[in-house]
Structures are given as C-alpha cells and as structure tokens.
C-alpha positions as CSV (number, residue, x, y, z in Angstrom):
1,X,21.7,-7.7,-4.5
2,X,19.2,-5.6,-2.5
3,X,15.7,-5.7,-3.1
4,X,13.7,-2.5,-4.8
5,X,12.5,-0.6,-2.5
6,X,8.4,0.2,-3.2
7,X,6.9,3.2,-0.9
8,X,3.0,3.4,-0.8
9,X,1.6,6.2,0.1
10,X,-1.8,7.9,1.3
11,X,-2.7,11.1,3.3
12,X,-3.1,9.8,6.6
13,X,-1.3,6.4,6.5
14,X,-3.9,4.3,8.2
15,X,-5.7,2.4,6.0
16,X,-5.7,2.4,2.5
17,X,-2.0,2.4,2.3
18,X,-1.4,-0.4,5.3
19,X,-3.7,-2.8,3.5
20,X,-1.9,-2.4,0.4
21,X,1.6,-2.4,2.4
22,X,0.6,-6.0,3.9
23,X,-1.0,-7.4,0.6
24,X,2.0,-6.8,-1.3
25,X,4.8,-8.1,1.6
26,X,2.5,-11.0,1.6
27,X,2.6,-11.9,-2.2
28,X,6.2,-10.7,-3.0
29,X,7.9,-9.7,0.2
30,X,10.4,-11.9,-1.0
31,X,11.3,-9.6,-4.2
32,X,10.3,-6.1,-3.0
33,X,11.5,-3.9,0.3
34,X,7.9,-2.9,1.1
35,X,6.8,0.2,3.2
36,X,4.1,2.4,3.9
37,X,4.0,6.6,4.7
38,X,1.6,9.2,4.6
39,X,1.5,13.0,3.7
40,X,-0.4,13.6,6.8
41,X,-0.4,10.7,9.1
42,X,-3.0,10.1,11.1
43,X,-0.6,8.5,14.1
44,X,-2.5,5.1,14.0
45,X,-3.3,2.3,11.9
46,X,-7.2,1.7,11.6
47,X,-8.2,-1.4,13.9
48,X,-10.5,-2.3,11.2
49,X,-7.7,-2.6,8.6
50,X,-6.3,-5.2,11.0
51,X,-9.1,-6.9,11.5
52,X,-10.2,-7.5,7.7
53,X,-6.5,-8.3,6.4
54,X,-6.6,-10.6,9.5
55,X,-9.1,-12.6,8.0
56,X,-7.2,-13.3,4.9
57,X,-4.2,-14.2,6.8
58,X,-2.5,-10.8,6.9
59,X,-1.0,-9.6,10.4
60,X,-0.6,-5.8,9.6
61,X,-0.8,-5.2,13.9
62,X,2.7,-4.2,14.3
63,X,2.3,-1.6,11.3
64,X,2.8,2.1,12.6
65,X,1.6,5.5,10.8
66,X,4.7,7.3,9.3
67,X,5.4,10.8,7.4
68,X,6.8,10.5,4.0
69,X,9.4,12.5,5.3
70,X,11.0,9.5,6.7
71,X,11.7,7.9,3.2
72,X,13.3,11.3,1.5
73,X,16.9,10.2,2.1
74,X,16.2,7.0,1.2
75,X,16.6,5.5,-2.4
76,X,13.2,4.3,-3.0
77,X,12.6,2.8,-6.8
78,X,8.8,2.6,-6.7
79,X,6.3,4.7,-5.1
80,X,2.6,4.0,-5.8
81,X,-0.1,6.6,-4.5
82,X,-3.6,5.0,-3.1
83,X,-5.8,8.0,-2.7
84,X,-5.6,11.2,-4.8
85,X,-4.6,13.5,-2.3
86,X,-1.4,11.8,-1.6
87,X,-0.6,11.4,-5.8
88,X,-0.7,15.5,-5.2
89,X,1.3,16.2,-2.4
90,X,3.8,13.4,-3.9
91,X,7.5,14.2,-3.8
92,X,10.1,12.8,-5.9
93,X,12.5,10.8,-4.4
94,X,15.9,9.9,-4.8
95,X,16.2,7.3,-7.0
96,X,12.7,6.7,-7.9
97,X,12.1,5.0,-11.2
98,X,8.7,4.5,-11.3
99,X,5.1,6.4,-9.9
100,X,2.1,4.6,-9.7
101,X,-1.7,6.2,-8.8
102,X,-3.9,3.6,-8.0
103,X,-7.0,5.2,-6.2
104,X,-8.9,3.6,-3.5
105,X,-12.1,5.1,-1.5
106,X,-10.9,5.9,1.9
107,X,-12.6,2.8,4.0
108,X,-14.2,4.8,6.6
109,X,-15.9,6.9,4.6
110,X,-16.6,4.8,1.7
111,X,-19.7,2.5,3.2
112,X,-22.5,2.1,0.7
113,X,-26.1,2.4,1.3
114,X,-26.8,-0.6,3.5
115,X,-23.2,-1.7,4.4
116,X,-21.5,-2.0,7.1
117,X,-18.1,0.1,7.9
118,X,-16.3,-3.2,8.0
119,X,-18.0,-4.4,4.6
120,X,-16.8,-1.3,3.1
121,X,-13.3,-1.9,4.5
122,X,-13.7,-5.6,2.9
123,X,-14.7,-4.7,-0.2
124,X,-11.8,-1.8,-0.7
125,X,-9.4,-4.7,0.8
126,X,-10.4,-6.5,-1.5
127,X,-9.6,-4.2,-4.4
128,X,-6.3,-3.3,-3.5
129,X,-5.7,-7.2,-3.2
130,X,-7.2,-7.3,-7.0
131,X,-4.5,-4.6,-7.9
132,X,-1.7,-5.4,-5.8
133,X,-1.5,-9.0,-6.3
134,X,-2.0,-8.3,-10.1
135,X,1.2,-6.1,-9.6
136,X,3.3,-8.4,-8.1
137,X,2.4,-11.6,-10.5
138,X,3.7,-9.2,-13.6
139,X,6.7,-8.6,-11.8
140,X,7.2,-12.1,-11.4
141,X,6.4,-12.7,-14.8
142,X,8.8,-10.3,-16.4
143,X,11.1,-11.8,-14.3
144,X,10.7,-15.4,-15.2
145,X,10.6,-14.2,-18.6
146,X,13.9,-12.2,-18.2
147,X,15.5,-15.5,-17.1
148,X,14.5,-17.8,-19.8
C-alpha cells in the first residue's frame, strides 16, 4: 500500500518549508511520502537551514527549491502551509484530504534584538520540530490505536 503523500509548502521553498520537509522524513519517513514546494521558489535551499538541521542530525544538503506546480498532477493527501503567504496562494490538489496552516517566521528575517541570524534559524527549527514531531507521534498514535 503506498504511503500518503504530505506536501509542505512556503513562498520561496528555502527554509521554512525544507526544515519542516527534513523533520518530518526524519520522524516518520517511514509512514509518510514527504516533499517540499514553493509558490515562488527562491531556486536554493538556505545554507543556514542545512547547517542548523545538521546539528540535530538532519542532512537536508541534497534538498532542491521546487514550484508547487510540480505536485498538481500528483495525488497528494496532505498539504500543510508554513508561512501565510503560501496558505493564500494554496491550490487544491487532486486528492487532497486534508490542509494544514502552521505559521513560522521566515528565518532570515525573523532575528530578535540581540540574536544572531543562525539563532533565529535555531529557534524557528526548533518550532517546527515542536510541531512536526507532535504531528507525526498523533499519527502514530491513531494508528496504533486503529490496530488494537
């Protein structure tokens, strides 16, 4: 039986939306087909992305920055939006069950007085870790609970 497919998406598809790609194939790659687009892709993933889910054991390096576009003839059951731009510009897509926003600040832009730009991108990985993780234990969960 094939996996759900789950499609995050964010306007440029460079951070917010990798981190949350990588986090998620990382705590339930094995029940989810995982992937990650924008509405306007920015062409790259953010090397500080890489570098802070690095450091938690996340290799995001092969990641590439991809249009939604790509995904609109393709059943996808789950899409989850990570910035408030993208949850606008959001398409339906075929077979799509379920639409989740979850907000993040965009990293590079997010720095509080006295942080660094890779704090900020720490602390926002660190949310969508909270969120995602969170995610996949309830689906494991119903799951288990669907079994007994």
């Amino acid at each position: 039986m094939a996996k759900p497919t789950i499609l995050i998406l964010c306007t440029g598809n460079s951070c917010r939306s990798h981190m949350a790609e990588g986090i998620l194939r990382h705590a339930a790659g094995d029940l989810f087909d995982i992937h990650s687009a924008g509405s306007k892709p920015a062409g790259y993933v953010h090397p500080k992305a890489i570098e802070v889910l690095k450091e938690i054991g996340i290799d995001i390096s092969g990641h590439t920055s991809k249009p939604m576009s790509d995904f609109l003839d393709r059943t996808v059951d789950t899409v989850i939006t990570v910035c408030g731009n993208a949850d606008q510009a959001c398409p339906v897509f075929p077979g799509q069950i379920n639409r989740y926003h979850w907000g993040f600040d965009d990293p590079p832009k997010a720095a509080h007085p006295g942080e660094s730009e890779v704090d900020a991108f720490r602390r926002i990985r660190d949310e969508i870790r909270k969120v995602f993780e969170a995610y996949a234990a309830g689906y494991r969960d119903a799951l288990a609970g669907d079994q007994s």
